[in-house]
C-alpha positions as CSV (number, residue, x, y, z in Angstrom):
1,X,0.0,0.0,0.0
2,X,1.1,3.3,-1.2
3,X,2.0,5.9,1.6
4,X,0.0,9.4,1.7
5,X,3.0,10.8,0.7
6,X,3.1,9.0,-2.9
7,X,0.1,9.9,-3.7
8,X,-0.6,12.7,-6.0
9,X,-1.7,16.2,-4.9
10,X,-5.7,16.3,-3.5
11,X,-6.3,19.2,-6.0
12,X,-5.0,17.2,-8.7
13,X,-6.9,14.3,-8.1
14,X,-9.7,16.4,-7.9
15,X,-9.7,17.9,-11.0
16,X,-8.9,14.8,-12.8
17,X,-11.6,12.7,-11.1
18,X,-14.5,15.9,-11.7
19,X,-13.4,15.7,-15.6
20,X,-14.8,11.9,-15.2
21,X,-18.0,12.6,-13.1
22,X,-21.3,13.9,-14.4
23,X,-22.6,17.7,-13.9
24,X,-23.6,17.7,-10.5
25,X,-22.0,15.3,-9.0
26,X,-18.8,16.9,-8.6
27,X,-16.1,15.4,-5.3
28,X,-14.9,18.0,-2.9
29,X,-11.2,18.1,-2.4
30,X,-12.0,17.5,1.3
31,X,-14.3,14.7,0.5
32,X,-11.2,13.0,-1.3
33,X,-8.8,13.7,1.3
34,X,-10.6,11.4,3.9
35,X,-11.1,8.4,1.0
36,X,-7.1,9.0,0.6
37,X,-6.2,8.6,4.5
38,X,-8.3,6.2,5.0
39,X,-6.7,4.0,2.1
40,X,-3.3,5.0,3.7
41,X,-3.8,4.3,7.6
42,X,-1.9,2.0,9.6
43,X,-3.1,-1.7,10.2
44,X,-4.2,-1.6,14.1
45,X,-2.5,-4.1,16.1
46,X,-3.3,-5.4,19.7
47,X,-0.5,-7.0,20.9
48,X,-1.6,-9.5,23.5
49,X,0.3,-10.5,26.4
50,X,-0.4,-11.9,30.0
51,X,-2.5,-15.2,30.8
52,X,-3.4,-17.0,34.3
53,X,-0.4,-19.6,34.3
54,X,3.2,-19.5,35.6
55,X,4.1,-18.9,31.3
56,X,2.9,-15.7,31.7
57,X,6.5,-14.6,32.3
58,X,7.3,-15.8,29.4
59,X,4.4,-13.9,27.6
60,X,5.6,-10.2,28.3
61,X,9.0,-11.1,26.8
62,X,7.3,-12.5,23.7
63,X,5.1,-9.2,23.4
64,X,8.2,-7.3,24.0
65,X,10.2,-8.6,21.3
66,X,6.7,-8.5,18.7
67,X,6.4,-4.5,19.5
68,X,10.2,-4.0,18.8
69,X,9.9,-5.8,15.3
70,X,6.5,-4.5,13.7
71,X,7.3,-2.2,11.2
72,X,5.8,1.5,12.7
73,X,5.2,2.2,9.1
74,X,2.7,0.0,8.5
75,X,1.1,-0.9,11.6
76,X,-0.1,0.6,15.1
77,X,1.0,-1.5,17.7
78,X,-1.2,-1.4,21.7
79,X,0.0,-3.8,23.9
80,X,-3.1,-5.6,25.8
81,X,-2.5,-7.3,29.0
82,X,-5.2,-9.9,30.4
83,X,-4.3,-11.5,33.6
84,X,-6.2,-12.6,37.0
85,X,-6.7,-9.0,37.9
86,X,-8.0,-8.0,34.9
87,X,-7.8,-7.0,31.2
88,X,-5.9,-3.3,30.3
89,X,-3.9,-1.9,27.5
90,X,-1.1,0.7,27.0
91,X,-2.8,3.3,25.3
92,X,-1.8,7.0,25.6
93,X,0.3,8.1,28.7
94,X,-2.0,5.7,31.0
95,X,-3.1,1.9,30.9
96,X,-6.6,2.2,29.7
97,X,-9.7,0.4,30.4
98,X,-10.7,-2.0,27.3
99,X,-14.2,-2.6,26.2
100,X,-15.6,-6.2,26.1
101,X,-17.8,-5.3,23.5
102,X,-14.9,-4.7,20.5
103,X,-12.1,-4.8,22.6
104,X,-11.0,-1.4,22.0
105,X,-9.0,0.3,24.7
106,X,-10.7,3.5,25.8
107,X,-8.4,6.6,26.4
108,X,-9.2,9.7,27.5
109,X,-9.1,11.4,24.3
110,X,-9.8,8.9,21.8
111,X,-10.1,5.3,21.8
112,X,-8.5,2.2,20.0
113,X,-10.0,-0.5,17.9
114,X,-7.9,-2.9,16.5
115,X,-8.0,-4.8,13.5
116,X,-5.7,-8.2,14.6
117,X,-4.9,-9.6,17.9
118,X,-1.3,-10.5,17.5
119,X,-1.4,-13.0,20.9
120,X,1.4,-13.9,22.6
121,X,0.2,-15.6,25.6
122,X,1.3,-19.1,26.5
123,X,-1.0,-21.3,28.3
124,X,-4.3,-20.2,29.4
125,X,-6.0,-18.3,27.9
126,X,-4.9,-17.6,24.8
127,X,-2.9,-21.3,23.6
128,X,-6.1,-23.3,24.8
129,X,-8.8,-21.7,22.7
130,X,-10.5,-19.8,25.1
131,X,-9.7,-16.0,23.8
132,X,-10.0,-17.5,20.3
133,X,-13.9,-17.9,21.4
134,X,-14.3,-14.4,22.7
135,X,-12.5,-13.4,18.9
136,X,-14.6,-14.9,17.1
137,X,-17.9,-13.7,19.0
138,X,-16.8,-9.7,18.1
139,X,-15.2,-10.9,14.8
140,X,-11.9,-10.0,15.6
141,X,-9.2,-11.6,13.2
142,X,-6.3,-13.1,15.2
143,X,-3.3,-15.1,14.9
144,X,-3.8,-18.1,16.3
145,X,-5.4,-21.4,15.5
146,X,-8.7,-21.4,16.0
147,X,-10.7,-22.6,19.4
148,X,-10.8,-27.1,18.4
149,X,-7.2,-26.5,16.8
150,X,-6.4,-25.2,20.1
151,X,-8.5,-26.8,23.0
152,X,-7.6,-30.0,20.9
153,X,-3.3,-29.2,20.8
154,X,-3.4,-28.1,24.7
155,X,-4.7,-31.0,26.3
156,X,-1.4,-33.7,25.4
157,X,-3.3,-36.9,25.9
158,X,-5.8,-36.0,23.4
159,X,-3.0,-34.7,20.7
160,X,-1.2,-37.8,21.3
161,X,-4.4,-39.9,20.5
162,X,-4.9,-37.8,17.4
163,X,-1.4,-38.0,16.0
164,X,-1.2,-42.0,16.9
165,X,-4.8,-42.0,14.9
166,X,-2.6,-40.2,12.5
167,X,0.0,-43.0,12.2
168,X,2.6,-41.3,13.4
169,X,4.8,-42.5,16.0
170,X,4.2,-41.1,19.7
171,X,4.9,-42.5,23.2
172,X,3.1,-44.9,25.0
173,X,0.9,-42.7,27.4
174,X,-1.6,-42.9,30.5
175,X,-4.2,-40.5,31.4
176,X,-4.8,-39.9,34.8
177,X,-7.7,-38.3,36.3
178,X,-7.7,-36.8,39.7
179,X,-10.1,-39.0,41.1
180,X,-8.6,-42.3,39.6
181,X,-7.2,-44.6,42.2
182,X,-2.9,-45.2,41.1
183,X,-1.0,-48.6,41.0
184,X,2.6,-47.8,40.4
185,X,3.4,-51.2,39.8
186,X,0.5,-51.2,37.0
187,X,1.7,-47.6,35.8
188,X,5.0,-49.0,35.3
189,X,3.9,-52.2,33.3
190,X,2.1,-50.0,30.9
191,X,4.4,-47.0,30.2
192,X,7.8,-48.7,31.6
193,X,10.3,-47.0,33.2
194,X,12.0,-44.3,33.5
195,X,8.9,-42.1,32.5
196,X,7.9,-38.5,32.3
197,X,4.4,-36.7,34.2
198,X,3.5,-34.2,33.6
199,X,0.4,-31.8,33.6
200,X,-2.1,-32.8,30.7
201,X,-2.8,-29.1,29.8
202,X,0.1,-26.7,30.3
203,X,3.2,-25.6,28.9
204,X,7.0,-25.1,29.2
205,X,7.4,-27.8,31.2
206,X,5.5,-26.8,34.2
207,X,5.0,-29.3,36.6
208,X,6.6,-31.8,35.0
209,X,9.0,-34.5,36.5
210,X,11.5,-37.1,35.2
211,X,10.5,-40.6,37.3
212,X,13.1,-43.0,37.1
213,X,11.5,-45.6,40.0
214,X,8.1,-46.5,41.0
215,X,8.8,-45.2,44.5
216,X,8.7,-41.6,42.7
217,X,5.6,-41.8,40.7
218,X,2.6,-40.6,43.2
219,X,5.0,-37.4,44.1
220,X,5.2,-36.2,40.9
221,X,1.7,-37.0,40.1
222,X,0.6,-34.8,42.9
223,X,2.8,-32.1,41.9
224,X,1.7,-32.4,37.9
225,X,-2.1,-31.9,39.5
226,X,-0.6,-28.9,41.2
227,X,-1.3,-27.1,37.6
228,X,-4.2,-29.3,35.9
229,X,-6.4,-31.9,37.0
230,X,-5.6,-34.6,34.6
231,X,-2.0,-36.5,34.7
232,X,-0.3,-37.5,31.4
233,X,2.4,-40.1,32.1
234,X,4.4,-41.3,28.9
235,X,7.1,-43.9,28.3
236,X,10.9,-42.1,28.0
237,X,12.1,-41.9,24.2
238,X,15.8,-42.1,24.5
239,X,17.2,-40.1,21.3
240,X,18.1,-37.2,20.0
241,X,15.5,-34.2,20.8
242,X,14.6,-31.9,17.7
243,X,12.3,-29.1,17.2
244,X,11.0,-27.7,14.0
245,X,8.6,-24.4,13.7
246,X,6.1,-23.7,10.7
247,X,4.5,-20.7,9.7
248,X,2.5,-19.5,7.3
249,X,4.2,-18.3,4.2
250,X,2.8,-16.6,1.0
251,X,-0.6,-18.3,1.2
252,X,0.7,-21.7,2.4
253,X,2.8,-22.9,5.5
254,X,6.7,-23.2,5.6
255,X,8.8,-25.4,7.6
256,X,11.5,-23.7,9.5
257,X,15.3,-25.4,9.7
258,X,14.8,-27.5,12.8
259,X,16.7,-27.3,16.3
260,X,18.8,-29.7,18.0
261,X,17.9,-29.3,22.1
262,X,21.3,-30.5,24.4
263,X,19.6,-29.6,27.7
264,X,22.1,-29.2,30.4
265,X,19.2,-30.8,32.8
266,X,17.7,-34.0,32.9
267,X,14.9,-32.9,30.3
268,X,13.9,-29.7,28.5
269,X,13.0,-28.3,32.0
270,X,11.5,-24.6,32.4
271,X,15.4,-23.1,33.1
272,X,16.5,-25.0,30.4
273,X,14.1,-23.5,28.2
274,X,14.2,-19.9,29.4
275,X,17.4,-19.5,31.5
276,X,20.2,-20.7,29.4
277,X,20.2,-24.0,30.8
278,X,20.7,-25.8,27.1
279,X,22.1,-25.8,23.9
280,X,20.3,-24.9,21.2
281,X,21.8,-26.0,17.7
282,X,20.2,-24.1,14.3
283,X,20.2,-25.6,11.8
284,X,20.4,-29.1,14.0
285,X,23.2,-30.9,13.3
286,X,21.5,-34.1,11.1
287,X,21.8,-35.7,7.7
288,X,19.5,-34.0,4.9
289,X,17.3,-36.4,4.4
290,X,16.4,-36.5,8.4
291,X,15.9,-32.3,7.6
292,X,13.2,-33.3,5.4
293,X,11.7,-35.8,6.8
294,X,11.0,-33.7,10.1
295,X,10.0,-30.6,8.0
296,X,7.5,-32.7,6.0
297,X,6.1,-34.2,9.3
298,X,6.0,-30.7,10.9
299,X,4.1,-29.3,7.5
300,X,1.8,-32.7,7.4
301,X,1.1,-31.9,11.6
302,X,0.4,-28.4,11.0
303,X,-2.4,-29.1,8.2
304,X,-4.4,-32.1,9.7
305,X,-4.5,-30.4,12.6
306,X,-6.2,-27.4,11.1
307,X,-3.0,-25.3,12.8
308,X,-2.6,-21.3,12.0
309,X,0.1,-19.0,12.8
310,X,3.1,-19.8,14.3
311,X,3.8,-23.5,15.6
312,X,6.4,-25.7,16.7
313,X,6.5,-29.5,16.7
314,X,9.2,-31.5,19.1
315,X,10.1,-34.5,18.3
316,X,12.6,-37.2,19.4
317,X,14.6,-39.3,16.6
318,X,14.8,-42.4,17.9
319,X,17.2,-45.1,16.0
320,X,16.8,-42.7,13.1
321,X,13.1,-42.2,13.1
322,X,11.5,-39.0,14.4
323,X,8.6,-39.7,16.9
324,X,6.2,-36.9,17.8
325,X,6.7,-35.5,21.4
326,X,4.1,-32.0,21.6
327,X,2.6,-29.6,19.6
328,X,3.3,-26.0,20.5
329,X,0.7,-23.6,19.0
330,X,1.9,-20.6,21.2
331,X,5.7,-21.4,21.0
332,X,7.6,-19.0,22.7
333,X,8.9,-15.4,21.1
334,X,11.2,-13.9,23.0
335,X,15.1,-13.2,22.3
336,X,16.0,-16.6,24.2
337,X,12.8,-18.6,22.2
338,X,13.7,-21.5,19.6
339,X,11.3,-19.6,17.0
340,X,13.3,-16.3,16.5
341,X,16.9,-18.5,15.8
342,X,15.2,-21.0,13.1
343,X,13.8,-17.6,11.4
344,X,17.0,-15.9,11.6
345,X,18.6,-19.0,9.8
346,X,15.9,-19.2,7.2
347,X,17.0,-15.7,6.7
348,X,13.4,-14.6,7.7
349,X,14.0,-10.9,9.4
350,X,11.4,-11.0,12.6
351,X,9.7,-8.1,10.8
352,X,8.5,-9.8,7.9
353,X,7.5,-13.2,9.9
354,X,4.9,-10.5,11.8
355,X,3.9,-9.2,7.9
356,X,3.1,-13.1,7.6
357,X,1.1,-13.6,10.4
358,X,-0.9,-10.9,10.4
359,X,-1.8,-10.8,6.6
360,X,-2.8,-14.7,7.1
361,X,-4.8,-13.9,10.0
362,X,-6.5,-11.3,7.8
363,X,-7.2,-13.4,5.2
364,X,-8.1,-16.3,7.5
365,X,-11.2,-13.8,9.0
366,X,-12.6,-13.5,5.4
């Protein structure tokens, strides 16, 4: 889109545009002035950050680096915050209040409607479907999946189930309810040992534990229900832990070079993740044709889930074959996140991933 600046003078347009009309139904400079601006103004971004889970952290840091790289020529950027104590926005010198109804943040002055929700939260609400809902009541575009891609992709057990459904290879898993009476020594036969549990709906590794003994298992179960109240316990894949992000690109999805993850800890942990606790190897250190065989299931992942936006699927190769571990439909943004490097070595500048993902949200709302 042009800028006001490239466009012709108003008077000249005016003349040139009367010549064409009938008598009588001549356009006023002025008149063609506000049909000009309006062609020319600024995409109106809400940059959403915040959320009712321990990620939230991780969410401000994500928004942060989003407002640094959207181009201020095209766009104008608010950041929103929804938390516990309720739902603001940085708008003019104050945080101000935002509307339910449109969710435009109200100044004093003026007030702010936007025309995407750029969401960066992690974890509740915005990676389990439940802001997508509120979105799609007001018709706001967004750029996310929708709310089944994501209340489907948050809960674990029910991903697994659809990927193994899928014919892809996953690890053997249990779902425990809160109310379901545990037998280690049956847990053990069914998902062997060591194991991982860990919180069925969550992220970034919240609440979950590395059990290497049957003596250990009801511990971590009562800390995984600490954060949800269903258990996922899975069998340990020992292998080599890869990562690989899509996005959408030109009207389709791209596969991003995928990550090798060397975590200093026992597993990807939380200070791992976000507190330099890891190695993080782009592009990972495998043979070609294990490069595009993980892109290709990332890509296949992305569209039979009905994903949007940014995603990334971990995986573990194990003796040379990738087997699905989660599917991250907020993955984190921020300067530490996996996202930003496999970008950078795609030789995607941030800015123009943001371009992506809003113009595909935009279409997406159509």
């Amino acid at each position: 889109m042009l800028a006001a600046e490239h466009y012709p003078p108003v008077d000249a347009h005016s003349a040139f545009v009367n010549k064409l009309r009938p008598q009588g139904e001549r356009i006023s400079a002025l008149a063609l002035t506000f049909v000009l601006t309006q062609c020319s103004m600024k995409k109106r971004i809400a940059v959403v950050q915040g959320g009712f889970s321990g990620e939230a952290v991780i969410s401000v840091k994500s928004a942060a680096m989003v407002l640094r790289h959207l181009d201020p020529n095209r766009y104008e950027a608010v950041l929103y915050s929804i938390t516990k104590d309720g739902w603001s926005a940085a708008y003019g010198d104050n945080q101000a209040e935002v509307r339910r109804e449109d969710f435009a943040a109200i100044g004093a002055q003026d007030h702010f409607i936007p025309d995407v929700a750029l969401v960066m939260i992690h974890g509740t609400p915005g990676e389990n479907g439940v802001l997508q809902g509120y979105f799609d009541l007001i018709g706001l575009p967004y750029t996310t999946g929708n709310v089944l891609n994501l209340a489907l992709t948050f809960n674990k057990g029910l991903t697994t189930m659809a990927l193994r459904h899928m014919g892809l290879p996953v690890a053997k898993g249990k779902l425990i309810n809160r109310e379901d009476l545990v037998d280690p020594v049956q847990l053990v036969s069914e998902v062997g040992m060591p194991c991982f549990v860990k919180p069925n709906q969550g992220g970034s590794s919240l609440g979950m534990t590395k059990v290497k003994a049957a003596d250990q298992l009801l511990q971590a179960i009562e800390k995984a229900f600490e954060i949800d109240d269903q258990v996922l316990v899975e069998s340990f894949l020992q292998g080599r832990e890869v990562t690989c992000g899509v996005i959408p690109w030109h009207g389709g999805v791209r596969a991003l070079p995928p990550t090798e993850i060397i975590s200093e800890n026992e597993f990807f942990d939380f200070a791992a993740k976000y507190e330099g606790q890891s190695q993080e190897v782009t592009p990972a250190p495998i043979s070609e044709a294990q490069t595009q065989s993980i892109q290709s299931l990332a890509e296949r992942i992305y569209m039979k889930l009905r994903c949007r936006g940014m995603v990334r699927v971990d995986f573990m190769i194990v003796s040379g074959s990738p087997h699905v571990i989660e599917v991250n439909t907020v993955p984190g943004f921020s300067e530490a996140s996996i996202l930003p490097q496999q970008a950078a070595a795609a030789d995607i500048p941030i800015a123009t991933l943001l371009d992506e993902l809003i113009r595909s949200a935009t279409l997406q709302s159509r």
